[in-house]
VOGU-3710 file (C-alpha; in Angstrom, 3 decimals, decimal comma):
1> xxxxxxxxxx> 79,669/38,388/-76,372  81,439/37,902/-79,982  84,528/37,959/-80,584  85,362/40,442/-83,241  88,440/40,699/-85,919  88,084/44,312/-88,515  89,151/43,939/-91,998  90,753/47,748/-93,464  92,579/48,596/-96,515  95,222/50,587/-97,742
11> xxxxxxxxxx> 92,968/53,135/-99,675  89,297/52,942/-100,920  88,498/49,852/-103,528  91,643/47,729/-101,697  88,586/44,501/-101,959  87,657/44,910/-98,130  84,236/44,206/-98,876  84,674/41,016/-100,607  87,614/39,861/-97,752  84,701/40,196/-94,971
21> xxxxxxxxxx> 82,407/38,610/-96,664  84,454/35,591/-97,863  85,488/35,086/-93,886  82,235/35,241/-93,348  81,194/32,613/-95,349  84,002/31,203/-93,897  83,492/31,083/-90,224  79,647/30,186/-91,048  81,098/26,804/-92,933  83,372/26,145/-89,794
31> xxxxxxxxxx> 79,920/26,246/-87,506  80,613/29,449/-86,394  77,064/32,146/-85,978  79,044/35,349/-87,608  77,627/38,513/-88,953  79,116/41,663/-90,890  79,472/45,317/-89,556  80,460/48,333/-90,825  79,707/51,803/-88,293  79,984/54,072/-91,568
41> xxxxxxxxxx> 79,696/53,651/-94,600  79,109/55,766/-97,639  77,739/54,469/-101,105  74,450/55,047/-103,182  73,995/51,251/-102,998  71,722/50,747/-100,082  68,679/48,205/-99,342  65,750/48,205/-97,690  65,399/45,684/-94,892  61,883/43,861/-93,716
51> xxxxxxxxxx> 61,388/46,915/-91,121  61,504/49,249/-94,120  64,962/50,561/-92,850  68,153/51,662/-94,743  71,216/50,101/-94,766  73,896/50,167/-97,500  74,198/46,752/-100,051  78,058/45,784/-98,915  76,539/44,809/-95,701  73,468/42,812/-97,373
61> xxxxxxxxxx> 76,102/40,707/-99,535  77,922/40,285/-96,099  75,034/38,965/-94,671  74,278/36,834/-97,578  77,463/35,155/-97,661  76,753/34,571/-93,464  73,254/32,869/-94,245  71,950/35,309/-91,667  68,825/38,132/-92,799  70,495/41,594/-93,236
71> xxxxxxxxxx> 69,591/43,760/-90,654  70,551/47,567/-90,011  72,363/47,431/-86,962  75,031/45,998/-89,708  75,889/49,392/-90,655  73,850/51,800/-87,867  75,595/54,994/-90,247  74,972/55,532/-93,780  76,307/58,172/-95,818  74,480/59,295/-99,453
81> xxxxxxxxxx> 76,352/61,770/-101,324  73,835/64,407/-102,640  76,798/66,610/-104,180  80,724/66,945/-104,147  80,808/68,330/-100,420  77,691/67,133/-98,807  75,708/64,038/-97,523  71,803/62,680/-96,414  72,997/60,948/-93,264  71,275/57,733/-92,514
91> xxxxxxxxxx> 71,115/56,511/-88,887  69,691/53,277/-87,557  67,807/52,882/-91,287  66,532/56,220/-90,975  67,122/59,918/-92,367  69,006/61,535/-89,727  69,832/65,175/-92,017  71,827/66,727/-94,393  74,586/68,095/-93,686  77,771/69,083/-95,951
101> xxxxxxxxxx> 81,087/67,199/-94,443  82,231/69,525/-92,221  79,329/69,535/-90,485  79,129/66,192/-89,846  82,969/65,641/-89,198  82,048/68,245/-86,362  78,887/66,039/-84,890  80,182/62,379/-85,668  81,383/61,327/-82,708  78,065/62,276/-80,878
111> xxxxxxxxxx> 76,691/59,087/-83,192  79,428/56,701/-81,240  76,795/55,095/-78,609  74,261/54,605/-81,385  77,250/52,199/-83,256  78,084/50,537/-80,101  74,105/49,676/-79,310  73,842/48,394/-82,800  77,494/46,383/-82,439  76,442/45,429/-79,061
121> xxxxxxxxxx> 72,985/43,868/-80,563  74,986/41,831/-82,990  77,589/40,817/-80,664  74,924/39,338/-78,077  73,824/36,858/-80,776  76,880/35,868/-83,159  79,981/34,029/-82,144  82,211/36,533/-84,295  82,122/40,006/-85,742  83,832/40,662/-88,766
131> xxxxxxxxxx> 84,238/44,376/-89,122  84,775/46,179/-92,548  86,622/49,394/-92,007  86,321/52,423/-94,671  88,782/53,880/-96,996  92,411/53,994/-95,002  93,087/54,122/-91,384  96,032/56,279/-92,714  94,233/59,267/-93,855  95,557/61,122/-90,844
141> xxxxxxxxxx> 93,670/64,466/-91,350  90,772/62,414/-90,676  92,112/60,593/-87,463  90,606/62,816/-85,142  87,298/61,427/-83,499  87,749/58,426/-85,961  84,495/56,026/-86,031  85,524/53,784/-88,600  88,557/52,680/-88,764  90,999/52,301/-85,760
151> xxxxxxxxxx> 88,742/54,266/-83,384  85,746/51,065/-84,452  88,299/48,747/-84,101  89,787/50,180/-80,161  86,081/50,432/-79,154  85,291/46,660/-80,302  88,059/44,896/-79,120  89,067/43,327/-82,739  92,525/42,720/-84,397  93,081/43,922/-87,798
161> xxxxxxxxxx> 94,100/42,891/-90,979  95,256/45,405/-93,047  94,578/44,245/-96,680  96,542/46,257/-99,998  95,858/46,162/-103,308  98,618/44,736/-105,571  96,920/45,187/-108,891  97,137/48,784/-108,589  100,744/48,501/-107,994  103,279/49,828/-105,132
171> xxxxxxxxxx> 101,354/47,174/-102,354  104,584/46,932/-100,043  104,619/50,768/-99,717  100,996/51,032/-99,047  101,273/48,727/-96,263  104,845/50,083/-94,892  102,992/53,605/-95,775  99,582/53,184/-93,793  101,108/51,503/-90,818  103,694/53,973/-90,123
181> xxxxxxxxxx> 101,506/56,923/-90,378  99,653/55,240/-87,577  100,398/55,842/-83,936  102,571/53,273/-81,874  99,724/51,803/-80,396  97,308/51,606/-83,122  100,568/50,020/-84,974  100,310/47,397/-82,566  96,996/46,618/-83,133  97,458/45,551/-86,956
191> xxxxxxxxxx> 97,718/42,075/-86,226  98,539/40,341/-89,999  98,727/41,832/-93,532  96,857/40,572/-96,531  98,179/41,661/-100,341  95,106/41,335/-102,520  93,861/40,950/-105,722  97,141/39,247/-107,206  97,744/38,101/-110,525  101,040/35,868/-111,321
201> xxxxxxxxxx> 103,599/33,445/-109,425  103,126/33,977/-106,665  106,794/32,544/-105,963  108,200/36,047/-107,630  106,306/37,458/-104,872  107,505/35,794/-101,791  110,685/37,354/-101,530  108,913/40,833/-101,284  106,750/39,661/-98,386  109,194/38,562/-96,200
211> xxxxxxxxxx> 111,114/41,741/-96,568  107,641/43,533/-95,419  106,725/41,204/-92,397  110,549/41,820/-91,420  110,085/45,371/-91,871  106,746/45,797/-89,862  107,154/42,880/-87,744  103,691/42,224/-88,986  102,809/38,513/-90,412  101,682/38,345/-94,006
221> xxxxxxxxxx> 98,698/36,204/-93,087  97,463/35,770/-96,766  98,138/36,451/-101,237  94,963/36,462/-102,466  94,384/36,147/-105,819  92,465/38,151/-107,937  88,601/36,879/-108,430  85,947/37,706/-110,438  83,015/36,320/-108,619  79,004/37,648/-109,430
231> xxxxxxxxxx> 78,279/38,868/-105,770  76,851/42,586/-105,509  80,283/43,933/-104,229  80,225/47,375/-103,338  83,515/47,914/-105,125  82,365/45,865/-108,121  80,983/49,009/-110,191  84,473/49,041/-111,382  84,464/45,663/-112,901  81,370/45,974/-114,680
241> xxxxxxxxxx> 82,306/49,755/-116,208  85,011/48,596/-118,415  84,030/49,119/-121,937  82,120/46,324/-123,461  81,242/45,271/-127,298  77,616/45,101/-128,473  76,668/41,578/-128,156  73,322/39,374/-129,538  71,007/41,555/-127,314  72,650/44,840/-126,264
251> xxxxxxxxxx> 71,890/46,764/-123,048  73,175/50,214/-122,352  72,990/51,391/-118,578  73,344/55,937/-118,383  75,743/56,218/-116,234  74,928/59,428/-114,424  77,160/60,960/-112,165  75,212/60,475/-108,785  74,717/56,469/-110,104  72,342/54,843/-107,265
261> xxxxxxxxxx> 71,768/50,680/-106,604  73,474/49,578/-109,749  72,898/46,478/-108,293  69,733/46,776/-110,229  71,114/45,649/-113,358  73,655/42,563/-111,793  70,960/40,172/-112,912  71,612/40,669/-116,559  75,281/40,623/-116,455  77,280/37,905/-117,057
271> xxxxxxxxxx> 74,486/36,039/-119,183  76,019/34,587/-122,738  75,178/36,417/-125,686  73,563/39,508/-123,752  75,940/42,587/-123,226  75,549/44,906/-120,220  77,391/48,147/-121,220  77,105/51,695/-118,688  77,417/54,357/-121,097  78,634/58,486/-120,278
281> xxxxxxxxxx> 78,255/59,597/-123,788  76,207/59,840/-127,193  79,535/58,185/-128,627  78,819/55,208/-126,416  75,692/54,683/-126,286  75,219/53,309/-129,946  72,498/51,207/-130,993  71,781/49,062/-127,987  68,025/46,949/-127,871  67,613/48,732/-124,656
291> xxxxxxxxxx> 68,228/52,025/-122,564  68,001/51,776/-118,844  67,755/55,217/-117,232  68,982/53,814/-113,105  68,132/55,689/-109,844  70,362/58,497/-108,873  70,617/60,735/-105,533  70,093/63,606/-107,616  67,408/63,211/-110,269  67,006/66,891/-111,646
301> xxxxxxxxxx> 70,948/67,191/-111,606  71,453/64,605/-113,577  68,459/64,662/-116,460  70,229/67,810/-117,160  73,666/66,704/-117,362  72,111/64,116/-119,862  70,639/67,464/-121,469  73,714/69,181/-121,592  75,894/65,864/-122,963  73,372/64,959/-125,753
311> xxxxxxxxxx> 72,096/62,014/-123,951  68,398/63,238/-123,929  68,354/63,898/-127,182  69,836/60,352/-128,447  67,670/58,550/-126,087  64,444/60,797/-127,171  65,607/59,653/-130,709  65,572/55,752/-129,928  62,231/56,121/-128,041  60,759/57,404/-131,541
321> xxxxxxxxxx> 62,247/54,622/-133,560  60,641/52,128/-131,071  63,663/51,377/-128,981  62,468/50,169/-125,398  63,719/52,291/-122,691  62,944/51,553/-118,411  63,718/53,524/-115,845  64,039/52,480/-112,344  63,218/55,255/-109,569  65,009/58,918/-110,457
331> xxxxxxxxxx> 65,534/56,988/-114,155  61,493/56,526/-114,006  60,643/60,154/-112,705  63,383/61,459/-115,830  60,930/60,114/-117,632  57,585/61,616/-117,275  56,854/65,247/-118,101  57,644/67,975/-115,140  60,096/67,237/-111,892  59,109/69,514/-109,299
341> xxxxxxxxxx> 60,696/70,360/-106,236  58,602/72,856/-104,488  60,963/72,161/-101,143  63,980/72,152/-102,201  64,645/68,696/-101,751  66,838/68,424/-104,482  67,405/71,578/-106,832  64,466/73,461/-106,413  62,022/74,915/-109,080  60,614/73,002/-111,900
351> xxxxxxxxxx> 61,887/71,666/-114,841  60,453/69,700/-117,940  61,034/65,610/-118,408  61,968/63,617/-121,194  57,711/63,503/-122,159  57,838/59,892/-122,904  55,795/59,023/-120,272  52,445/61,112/-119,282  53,793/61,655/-116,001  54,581/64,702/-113,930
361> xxxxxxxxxx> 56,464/64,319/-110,269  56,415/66,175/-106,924  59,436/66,307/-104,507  58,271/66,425/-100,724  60,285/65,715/-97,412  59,165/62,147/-96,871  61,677/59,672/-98,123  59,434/56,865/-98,908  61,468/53,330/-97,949  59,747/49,817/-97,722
371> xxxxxxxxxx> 59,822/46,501/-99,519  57,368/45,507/-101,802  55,903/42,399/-103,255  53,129/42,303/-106,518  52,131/41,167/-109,917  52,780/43,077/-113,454  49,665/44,003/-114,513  48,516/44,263/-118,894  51,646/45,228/-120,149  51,713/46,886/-123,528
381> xxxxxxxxxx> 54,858/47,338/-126,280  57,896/44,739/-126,284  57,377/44,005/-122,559  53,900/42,150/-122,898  55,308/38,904/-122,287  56,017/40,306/-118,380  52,114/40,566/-117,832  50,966/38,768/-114,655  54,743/37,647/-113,830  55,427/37,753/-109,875
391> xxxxxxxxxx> 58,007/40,502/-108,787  59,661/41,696/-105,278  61,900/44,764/-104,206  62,127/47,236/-102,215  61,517/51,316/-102,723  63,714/54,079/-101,656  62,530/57,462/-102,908  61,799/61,343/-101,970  58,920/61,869/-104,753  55,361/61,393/-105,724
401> xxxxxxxxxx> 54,553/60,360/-109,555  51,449/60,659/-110,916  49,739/60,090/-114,308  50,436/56,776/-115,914  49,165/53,594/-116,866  50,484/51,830/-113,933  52,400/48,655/-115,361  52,539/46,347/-111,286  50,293/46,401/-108,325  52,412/46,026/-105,192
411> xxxxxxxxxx> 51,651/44,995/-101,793  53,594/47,265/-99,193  55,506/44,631/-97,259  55,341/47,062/-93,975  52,175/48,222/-93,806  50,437/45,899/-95,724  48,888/48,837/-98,180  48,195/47,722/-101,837  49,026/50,356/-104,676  50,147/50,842/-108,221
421> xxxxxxxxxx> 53,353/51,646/-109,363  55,130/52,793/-112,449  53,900/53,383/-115,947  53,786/52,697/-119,366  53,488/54,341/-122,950  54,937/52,081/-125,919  57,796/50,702/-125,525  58,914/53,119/-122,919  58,846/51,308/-118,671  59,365/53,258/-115,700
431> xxxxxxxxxx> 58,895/51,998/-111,677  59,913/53,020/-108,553  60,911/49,261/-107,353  64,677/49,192/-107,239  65,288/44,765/-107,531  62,154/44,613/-109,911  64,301/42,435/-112,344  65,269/39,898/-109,761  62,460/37,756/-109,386  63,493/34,187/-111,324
441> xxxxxxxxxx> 61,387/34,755/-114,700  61,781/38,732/-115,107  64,818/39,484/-116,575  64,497/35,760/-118,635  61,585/37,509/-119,687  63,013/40,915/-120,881  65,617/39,207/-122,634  64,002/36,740/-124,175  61,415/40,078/-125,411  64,652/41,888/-126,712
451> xxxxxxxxxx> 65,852/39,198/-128,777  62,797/37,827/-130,555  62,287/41,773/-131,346  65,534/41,697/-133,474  65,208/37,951/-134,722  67,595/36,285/-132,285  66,822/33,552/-130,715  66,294/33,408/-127,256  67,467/29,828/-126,990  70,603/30,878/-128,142
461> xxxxxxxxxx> 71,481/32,930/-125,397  72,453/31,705/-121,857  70,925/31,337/-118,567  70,212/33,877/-115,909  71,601/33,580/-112,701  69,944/32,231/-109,333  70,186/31,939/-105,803  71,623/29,452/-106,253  74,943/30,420/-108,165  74,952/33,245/-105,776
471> xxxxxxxxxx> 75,359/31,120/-102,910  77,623/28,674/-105,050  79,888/32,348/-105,563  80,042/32,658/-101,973  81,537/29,264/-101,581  84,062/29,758/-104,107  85,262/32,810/-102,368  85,552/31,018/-99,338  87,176/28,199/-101,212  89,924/30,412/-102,797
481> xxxxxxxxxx> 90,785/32,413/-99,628  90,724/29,262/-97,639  93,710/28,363/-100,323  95,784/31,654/-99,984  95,363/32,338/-96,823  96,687/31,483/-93,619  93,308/30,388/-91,844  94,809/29,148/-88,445  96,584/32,164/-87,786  93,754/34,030/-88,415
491> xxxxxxxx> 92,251/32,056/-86,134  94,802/32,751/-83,102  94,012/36,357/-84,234  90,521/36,434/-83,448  90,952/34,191/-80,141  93,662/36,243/-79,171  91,777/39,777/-79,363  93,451/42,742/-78,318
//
């Protein structure tokens, strides 16, 4: 069996994502067969795995920076916020219920065996384990029948590292803070501290962390510094929300409250002369060459906060002026004419669209979840350029849309069914295929559309990322925590277990 060693943080967003995955990366450079886990974890970024199952993104960019395929016994729980208080509980890559979160605080620890089979797969074919734990081990009106944090980390064996985030300020008491709230014996089991995301000398520093290993009687096993790297981090919203000016081609991202797989969008990040912006306002929004309407967990909730905040209204307005607009999932069924939801899936009742696509949409029970490959088929409006380009994806969805021009036929990667998806009308895009930008080509393509339709020229602008500069981001992660932190004593760590 693996060995195992658990990453956890000081509070939510202290970069434990991006610390497993870089000693991931790591241990697979040293010859080492590692994967990720998580038990829980909740986010509206999730993926769809080969097997058509569910599994949230942190875990995929784990596995990515392992070299291994993601599979869902990575993270066997998944929570999906629907609403303030209350969650769609994946289990094993598959809807388990709804439940608001005192009914599942009541039932979790009934889940425990299905972790441990999934952990227990893993373990039987990796060398090492690197858990990722969730918000704070500290969080002690949550300790009771704990299944993520020091209750994962008792049941697997594995050492911790207990990683705080300096940027946000007071790091020495969050780690003094979080490890005395814990027990004696979990106390014991945090076996070196890690202050992250550090900017400075790191020679001011020093002084500070010997005072808090002599305090804790904990090692300080690493400083690392703080990285900007273009890996879909779970945590990495944050980066990419800061407000941005309007560059040569201009993209503006809605930003609804119940925000789902913003990893959609990654792809055009980060490339020179194009600006990615998520906008919450009219006020933001501006002029942009395009509006992308993203998925959401809510889809009726949040067409009508857009309703409500003038949103609709301003993106109605660029529609008419021929702006291009795509939606992706709950942005593509905002689109069409009536939402639905006979069941109560989501709101209940019926209420009207946006109208700029002649669609209407039906909420039912069945969560529809696969991966899909296929081909764009005639496309129409600023987009024709895409016509009879290659794309890949995967679909995660609780509706049925009907009514369109389709604008792709897919093939169903699980079953093998062929189909169309989205539609079309102008310069207005909608499909269900969350990744459909990803395929080398695609978002080149969009891009290069956007800026020829305002006179820029496309050669102007810079590349679009690979898989290859992925993989090279991966190795500079490594490559920078291999420099700040203390990688032999991380090894005695892991060899040393528990």
């Amino acid at each position: 069996m693996a060995k195992a060693i658990m990453v956890q943080g000081t509070m939510s967003n202290a970069g434990k994502s991006l610390l497993a995955a870089g000693l991931c990366r790591i241990f697979k450079q040293d010859g080492l067969r590692v994967a990720p886990f998580k038990s829980q974890n909740m986010a509206l970024n999730s993926f769809i795995t080969n097997e058509g199952l569910e599994m949230g993104r942190a875990q995929v960019m784990q596995a990515e920076a392992a070299g291994i395929e993601p599979s869902v016994d990575m993270n066997p729980i998944l929570l999906k916020p629907t609403n303030d208080t209350g969650s769609q509980i994946i289990v094993n890559g598959e809807v388990w219920g709804q439940m608001d979160a005192r009914e599942y605080f009541a039932v979790k620890k009934s889940l425990m065996p299905e972790v441990m089979k999934a952990f227990n797969r893993l373990a039987a074919d990796s060398d090492v384990i690197v858990i990722e734990g969730a918000g704070s081990p500290a969080e002690i009106n949550l300790k009771d029948d704990d299944i993520v944090n020091m209750g994962m980390a008792k049941a697997a064996g594995a050492p911790v590292l207990l990683a705080g985030d300096i940027d946000r300020g007071g790091v020495f008491a969050q780690l003094y803070g979080t490890v005395k709230l814990l027990p004696p014996d979990e106390q014991r089991m945090v076996k070196g501290l890690i202050i992250n995301k550090f900017r400075g000398d790191e020679s001011i520093l020093t002084p500070g962390v010997r005072q808090i290993e002599d305090l804790l009687r904990i090692p300080a096993v690493g400083v690392v510094p703080y990285m900007r790297l273009d890996v879909d981090d779970e945590d990495s919203l944050s980066e990419r929300l800061h407000n941005k000016a309007a560059d040569l081609v201009d993209i503006a991202v809605v930003r609804v409250p119940r925000l789902s797989n913003f990893t959609d969008f990654n792809v055009l990040d980060g490339v020179e002369g194009v600006s990615l912006r998520y906008v919450e306002s009219v006020r933001q929004l501006g002029s942009p060459d395009l509006i992308i309407l993203p998925g959401t967990k809510n889809t009726m909730r949040d067409l009508l906060w857009m309703r409500q905040n003038g949103l609709e209204a301003a993106i109605l307005h660029h529609a008419a002026a021929g702006g291009a607009v795509l939606g992706i999932c709950g942005g593509y069924q905002m689109l069409g004419r009536t939402l639905s939801d006979p069941l109560g899936v989501e709101e209940g009742g019926s209420i009207a669209g946006m109208g700029l696509l002649p669609t209407d949409t039906v909420f039912s029970e069945h969560k529809a979840r696969t991966r899909v490959t296929g081909t764009f088929g005639q496309m129409e409006g600023v987009f024709a350029g895409l016509s009879g380009l290659e794309l890949e994806g995967y679909e995660i969805h609780m509706g049925v849309t009907t009514g369109a021009a389709p604008i792709a036929q897919l093939t169903d990667a699980v079953t093998g069914e062929a189909r169309a998806d989205g539609g079309q009308s102008g310069n207005v895009y909608g499909s269900y295929v969350h990744g459909v930008l990803d395929r080398p080509g695609v978002a080149s393509a969009v891009i290069g559309a956007l800026a020829a339709k305002k006179g820029v020229d496309p050669a102007s602008l810079g590349k679009v990322s690979d898989a290859e500069h992925k993989q090279r981001q991966y190795d500079i992660l490594a490559e920078t925590m291999r420099a700040h932190m203390d990688m032999k004593k991380i090894y005695e760590i892991l060899e040393a277990g528990l």
